[in-house]
C-alpha positions in Angstrom: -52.8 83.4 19.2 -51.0 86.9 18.0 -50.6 86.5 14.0 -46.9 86.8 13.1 -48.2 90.1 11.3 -49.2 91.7 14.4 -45.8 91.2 16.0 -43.5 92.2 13.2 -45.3 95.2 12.0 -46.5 96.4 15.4 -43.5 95.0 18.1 -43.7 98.2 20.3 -47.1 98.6 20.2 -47.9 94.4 21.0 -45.2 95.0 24.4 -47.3 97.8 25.6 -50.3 96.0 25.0 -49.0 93.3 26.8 -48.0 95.0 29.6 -51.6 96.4 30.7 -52.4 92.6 31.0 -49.1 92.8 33.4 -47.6 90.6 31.1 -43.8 91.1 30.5 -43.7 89.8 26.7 -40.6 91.7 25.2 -38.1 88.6 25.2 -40.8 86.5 23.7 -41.5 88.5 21.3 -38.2 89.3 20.6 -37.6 85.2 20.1 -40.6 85.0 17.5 -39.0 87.9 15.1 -35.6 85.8 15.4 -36.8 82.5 14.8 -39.2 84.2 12.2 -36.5 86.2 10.2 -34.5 82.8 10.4 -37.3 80.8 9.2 -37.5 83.3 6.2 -34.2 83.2 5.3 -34.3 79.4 5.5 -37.7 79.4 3.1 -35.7 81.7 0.6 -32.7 79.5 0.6 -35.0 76.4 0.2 -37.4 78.3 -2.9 -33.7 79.2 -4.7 -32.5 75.6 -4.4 -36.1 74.3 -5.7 -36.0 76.5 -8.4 -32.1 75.6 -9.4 -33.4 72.2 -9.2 -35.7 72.2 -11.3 -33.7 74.0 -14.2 -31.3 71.6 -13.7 -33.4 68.7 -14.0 -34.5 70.4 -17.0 -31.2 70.2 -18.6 -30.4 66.6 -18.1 -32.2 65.0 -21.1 -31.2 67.8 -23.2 -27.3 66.9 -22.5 -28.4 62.9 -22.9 -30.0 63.6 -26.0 -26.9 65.6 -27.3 -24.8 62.7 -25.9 -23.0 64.9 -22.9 -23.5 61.3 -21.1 -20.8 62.9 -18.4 -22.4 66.1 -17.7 -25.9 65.0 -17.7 -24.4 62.5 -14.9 -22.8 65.2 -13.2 -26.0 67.2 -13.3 -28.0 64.1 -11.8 -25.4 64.0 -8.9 -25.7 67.6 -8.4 -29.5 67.1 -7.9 -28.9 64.2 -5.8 -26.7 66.3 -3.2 -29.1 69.1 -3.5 -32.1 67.2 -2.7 -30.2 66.0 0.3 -29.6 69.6 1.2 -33.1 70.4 1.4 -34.8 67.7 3.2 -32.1 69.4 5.9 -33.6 72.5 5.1 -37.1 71.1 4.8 -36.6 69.9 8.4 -35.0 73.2 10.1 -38.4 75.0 8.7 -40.5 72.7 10.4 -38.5 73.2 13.7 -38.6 76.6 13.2 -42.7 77.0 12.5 -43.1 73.9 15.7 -40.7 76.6 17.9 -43.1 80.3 16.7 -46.2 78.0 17.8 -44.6 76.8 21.2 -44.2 80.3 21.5 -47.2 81.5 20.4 -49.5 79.9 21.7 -47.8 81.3 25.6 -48.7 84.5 24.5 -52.1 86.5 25.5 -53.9 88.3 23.7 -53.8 92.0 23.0 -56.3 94.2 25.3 -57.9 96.5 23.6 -57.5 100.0 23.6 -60.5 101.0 25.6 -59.7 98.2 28.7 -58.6 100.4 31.7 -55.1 100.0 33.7 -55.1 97.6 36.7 -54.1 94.6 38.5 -56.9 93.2 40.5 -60.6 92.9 40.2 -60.7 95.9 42.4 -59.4 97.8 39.6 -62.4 97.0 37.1 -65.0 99.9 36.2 -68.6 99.9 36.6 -70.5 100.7 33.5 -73.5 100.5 34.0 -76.2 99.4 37.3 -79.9 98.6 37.7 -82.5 97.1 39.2 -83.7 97.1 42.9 -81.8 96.3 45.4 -83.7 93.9 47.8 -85.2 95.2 51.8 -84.2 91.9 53.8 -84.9 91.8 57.4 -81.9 90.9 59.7 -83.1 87.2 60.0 -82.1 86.4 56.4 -80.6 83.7 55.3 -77.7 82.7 52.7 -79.1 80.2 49.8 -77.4 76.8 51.0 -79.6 77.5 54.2 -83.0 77.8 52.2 -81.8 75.2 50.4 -81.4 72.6 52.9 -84.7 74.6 54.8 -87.2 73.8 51.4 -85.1 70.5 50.2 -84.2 72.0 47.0 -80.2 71.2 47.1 -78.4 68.4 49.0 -74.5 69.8 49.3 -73.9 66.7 51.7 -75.1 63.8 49.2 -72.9 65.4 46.2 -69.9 64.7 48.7 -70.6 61.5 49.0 -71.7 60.6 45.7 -68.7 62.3 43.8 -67.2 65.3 46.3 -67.3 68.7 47.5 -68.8 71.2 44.5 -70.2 68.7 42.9 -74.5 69.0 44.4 -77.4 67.5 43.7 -80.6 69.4 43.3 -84.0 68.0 44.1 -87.5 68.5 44.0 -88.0 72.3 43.0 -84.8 73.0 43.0 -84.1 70.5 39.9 -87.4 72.2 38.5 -85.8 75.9 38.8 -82.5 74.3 37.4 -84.8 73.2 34.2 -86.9 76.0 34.1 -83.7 78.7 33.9 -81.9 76.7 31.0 -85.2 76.8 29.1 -85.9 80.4 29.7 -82.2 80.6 28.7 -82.4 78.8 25.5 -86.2 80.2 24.7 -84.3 83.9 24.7 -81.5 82.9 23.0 -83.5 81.3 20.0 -86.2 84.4 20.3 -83.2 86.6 19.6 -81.5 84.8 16.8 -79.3 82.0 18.4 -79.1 78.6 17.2 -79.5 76.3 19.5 -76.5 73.4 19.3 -76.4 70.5 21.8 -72.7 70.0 21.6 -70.4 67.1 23.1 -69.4 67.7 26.4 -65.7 66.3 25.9 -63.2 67.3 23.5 -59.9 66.7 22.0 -56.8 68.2 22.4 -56.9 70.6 19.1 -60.1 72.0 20.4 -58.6 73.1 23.9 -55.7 74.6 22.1 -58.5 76.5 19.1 -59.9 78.5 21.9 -57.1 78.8 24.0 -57.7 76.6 26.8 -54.6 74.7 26.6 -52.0 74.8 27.5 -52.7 78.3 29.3 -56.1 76.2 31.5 -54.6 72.6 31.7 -54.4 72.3 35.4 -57.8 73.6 35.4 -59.5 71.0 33.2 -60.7 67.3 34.2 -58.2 65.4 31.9 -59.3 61.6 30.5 -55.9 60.5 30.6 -56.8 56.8 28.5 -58.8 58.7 25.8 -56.7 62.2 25.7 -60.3 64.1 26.3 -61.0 66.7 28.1 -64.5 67.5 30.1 -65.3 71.0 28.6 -65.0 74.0 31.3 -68.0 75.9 29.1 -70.0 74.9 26.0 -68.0 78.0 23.9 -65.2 75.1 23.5 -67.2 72.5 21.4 -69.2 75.3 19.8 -66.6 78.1 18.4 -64.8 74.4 17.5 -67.4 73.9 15.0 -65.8 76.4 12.9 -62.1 75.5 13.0 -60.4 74.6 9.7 -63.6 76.2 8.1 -63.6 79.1 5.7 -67.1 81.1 5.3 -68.2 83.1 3.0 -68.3 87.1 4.2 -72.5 87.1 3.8 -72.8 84.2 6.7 -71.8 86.5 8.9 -72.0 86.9 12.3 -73.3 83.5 13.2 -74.7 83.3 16.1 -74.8 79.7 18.3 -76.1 78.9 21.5 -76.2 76.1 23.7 -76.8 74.5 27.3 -74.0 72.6 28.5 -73.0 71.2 31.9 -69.6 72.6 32.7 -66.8 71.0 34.5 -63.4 72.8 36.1 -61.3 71.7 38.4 -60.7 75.4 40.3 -57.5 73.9 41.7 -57.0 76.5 45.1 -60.3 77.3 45.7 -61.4 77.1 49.4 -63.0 79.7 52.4 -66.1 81.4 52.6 -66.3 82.6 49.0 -66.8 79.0 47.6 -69.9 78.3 50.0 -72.8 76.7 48.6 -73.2 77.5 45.2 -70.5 80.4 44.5 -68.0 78.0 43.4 -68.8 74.7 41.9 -66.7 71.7 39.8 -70.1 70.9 38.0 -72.9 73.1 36.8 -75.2 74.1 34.0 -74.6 77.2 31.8 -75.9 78.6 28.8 -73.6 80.0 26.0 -73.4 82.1 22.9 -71.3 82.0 20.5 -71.2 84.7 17.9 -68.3 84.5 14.4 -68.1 87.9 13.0 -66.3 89.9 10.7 -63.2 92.5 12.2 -65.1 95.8 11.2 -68.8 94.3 12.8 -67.4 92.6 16.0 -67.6 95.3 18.2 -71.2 95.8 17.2 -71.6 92.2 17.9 -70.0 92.8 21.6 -72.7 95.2 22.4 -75.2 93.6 20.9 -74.8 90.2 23.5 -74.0 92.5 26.3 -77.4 94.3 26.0 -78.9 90.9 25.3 -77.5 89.7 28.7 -78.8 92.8 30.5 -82.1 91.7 29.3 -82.1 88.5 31.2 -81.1 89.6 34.3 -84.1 91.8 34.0 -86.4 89.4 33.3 -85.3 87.4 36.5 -85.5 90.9 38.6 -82.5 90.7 40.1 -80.5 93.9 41.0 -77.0 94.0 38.4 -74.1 95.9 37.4 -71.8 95.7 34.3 -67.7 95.8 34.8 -65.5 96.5 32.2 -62.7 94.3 33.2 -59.0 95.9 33.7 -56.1 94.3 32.3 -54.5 92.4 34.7 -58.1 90.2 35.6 -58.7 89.8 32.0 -58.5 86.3 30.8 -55.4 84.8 28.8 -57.5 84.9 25.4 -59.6 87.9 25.9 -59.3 91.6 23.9 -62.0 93.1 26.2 -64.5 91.6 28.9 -67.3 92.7 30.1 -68.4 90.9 33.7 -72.3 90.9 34.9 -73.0 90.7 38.8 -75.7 90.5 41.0 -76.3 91.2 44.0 -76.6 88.4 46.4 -78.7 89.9 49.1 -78.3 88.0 52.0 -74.6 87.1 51.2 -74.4 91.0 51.2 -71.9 90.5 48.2 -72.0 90.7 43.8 -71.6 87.4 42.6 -70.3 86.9 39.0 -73.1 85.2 36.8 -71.6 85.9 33.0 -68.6 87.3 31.0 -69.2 88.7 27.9 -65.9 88.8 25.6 -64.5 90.0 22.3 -61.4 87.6 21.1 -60.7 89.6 18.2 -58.9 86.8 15.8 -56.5 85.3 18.6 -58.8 82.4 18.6 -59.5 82.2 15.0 -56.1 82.3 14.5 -55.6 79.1 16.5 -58.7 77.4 15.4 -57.9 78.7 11.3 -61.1 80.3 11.5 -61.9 82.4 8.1 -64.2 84.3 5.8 -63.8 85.3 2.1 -64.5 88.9 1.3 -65.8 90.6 -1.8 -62.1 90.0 -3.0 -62.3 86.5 -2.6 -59.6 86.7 -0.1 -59.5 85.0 3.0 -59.0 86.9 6.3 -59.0 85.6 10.1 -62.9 86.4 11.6 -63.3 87.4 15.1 -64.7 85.3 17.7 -67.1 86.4 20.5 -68.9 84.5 23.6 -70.8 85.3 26.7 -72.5 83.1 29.4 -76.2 83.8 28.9 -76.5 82.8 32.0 -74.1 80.7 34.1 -76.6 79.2 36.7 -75.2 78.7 40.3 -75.1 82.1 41.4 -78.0 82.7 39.4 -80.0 80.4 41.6 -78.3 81.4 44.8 -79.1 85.2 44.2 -82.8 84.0 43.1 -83.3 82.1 46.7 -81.9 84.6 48.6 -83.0 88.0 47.4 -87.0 86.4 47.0 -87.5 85.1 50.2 -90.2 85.7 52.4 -92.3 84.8 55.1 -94.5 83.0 53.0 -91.4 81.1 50.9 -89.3 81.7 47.9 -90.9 83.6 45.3 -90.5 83.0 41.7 -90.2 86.2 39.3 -93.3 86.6 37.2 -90.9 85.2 33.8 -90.0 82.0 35.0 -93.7 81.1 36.1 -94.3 79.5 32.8 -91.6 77.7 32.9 -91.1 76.5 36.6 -94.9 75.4 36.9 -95.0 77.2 40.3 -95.0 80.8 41.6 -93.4 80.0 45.2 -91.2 77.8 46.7 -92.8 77.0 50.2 
């Protein structure tokens, strides 16, 4: 969430900011300063009273021991009623701090400068584009029909097992599934990740430290007996590690990854565009996770997305980068960059990772810090990116290799699938 800093010393400049994410935050904001400037004003009544207090207090065996018996009794009364006072006092800042974190916490986070105007995805740039754009004869066909064609993905036998997006993969097509989250992880390490295996459920502080709840709610699959949640991506249990935590400046960045399978609810989503693999409840992902210092994090940010471009490489497919526009940011985001590739037979880019600088809008939630040189602690910024997301992955991978012959495999995942061809 916005620190109270950033809102009082910067109000214009935080509505603006808001409003390229199409987000009309003045009365909000105009709230928090109110209950803030009351809050204040309650703490400095409530320091003065302490501070009477306790020269008071101070006095009472002086007067006892001079034998004022009456005004040391009037000054214990005097304490009494101002004790009473302040647990009123005491109780009005807690409202006040429980209202600014309500509020808060329905706040998004600022874009950064360099995000461009926009509503819609329509309205994100392209940054960058490679790779070769696949010749496919007329007859080609869209992944959930090669993968009932080579028996690599049974849509049918998830519905009845559990329900629509949730599929089961078999024979080569669990192999390719295994085969990518190794690759995935093997990069990851080779470039200075650690690897976590994290819990796949979490508690309700750790949906609110990265911002999850209460913005994602309806989008999670709740545990109502146990108050868990299944984790929509392994960034939750991972940048969770570090909540309540202070580090010390020279661990800096960390950098985390790990495989997770990954559960949302994508309440609303129907039509052609959630065929076969474009849209699923269930499915495997690999994250990273990087904790960095303010002045390094943008670094950081281009460092994972050059990292990402690397993979998609590797796997041959043709790409392009989008720098995402305000109003298709997400709620926690400062900037975003989206990868796509291009699902040839689908004829369409298909979303395969996000790549995302939170600034300290998370830390802040999650009381994520670092000591500097000055032994000071300050609020360190918190970055992610899917390295890769796997569904679309695999549907691009059937449909932009296939052949006469069958499916082929790119030359990097050879080691790792055991086979060169799907056939």
């Amino acid at each position: 969430m916005l620190t109270l800093k950033q809102i009082t010393d910067n109000t214009d400049d935080v509505i603006r900011r808001l409003a390229k994410k199409h987000f009309d935050g003045k009365k909000l904001i105009e709230q928090v300063i109110e209950i803030n400037s009351k809050r204040k004003n309650t703490q400095s009544v409530l320091d003065a009273n302490l501070a009477e207090l306790n020269n008071i207090s101070k006095t009472i065996g002086a007067l006892m021991k001079d034998g004022k018996k009456d005004e040391a009794e009037a000054a214990r009364a005097k304490v009494a009623d101002m004790k009473e006072g302040n647990k009123q006092l005491e109780a009005d800042m807690k409202e006040a701090e429980e209202m600014l974190i309500t509020i808060l916490c329905t706040i998004p986070n600022l874009p950064h400068e360099s995000v461009p105007e926009g509503k819609h995805a329509e309205d994100n740039v392209v940054e960058k584009t490679g790779g070769k754009m696949p010749d496919l004869g007329a007859d080609a066909l869209p992944h959930w029909e090669l993968a009932k064609k080579y028996d690599l993905i049974d849509f049918e036998l998830g519905v009845k097992i559990t329900g629509a997006g949730f599929p089961v993969y078999k024979g080569k097509g669990a192999r390719l599934q295994r085969a990518l989250i190794n690759f995935f992880l093997d990069n990851a390490r080779e470039a200075g990740y650690l690897e976590i295996q994290p819990p796949y459920v979490v508690n309700t502080a750790s949906g609110y430290g990265t911002g999850q709840l209460p913005d994602k709610e309806g989008q999670m699959y709740h545990a109502n007996l146990d108050d868990l949640y299944l984790i929509p991506t392994a960034e939750v249990p991972v940048t969770n590690i570090y909540r309540d935590v202070i580090l010390d400046k020279k661990e800096l960045p960390i950098k985390n990854t790990a495989y997770s399978a990954c559960f949302r609810r994508e309440a609303g989503s129907y039509g052609k565009d959630v065929r076969g693999l474009n849209r699923l409840h269930q499915f495997d992902k690999v994250e990273i996770v990087r904790i960095d210092t303010p002045e390094h994090s943008y670094e950081s940010l281009t460092e994972m997305v050059d990292y990402v471009q690397t993979l998609v490489e590797k796997l041959e497919l043709p790409w392009h980068i989008l720098r995402l526009c305000g109003g298709d940011m997400s709620f926690t985001s400062a900037i975003t960059f989206d990868f796509e590739v291009f699902s040839a037979a689908q004829k369409r880019w298909l979303e395969v990772s996000s790549v995302s600088n939170f600034e300290s809008y998370q830390a802040n939630r999650l009381k994520c810090r670092y000591r500097n040189e000055d032994k000071k602690t300050e609020l360190c910024h918190t970055l992610n990116g899917s390295a890769l997301a796997l569904p679309r992955i695999v549907a691009a991978l059937l449909e932009n290799n296939q052949t006469p012959e069958g499916i082929r495999i790119p030359k990097a995942l050879i080691p790792y699938t055991g086979f060169d061809i799907i056939d």
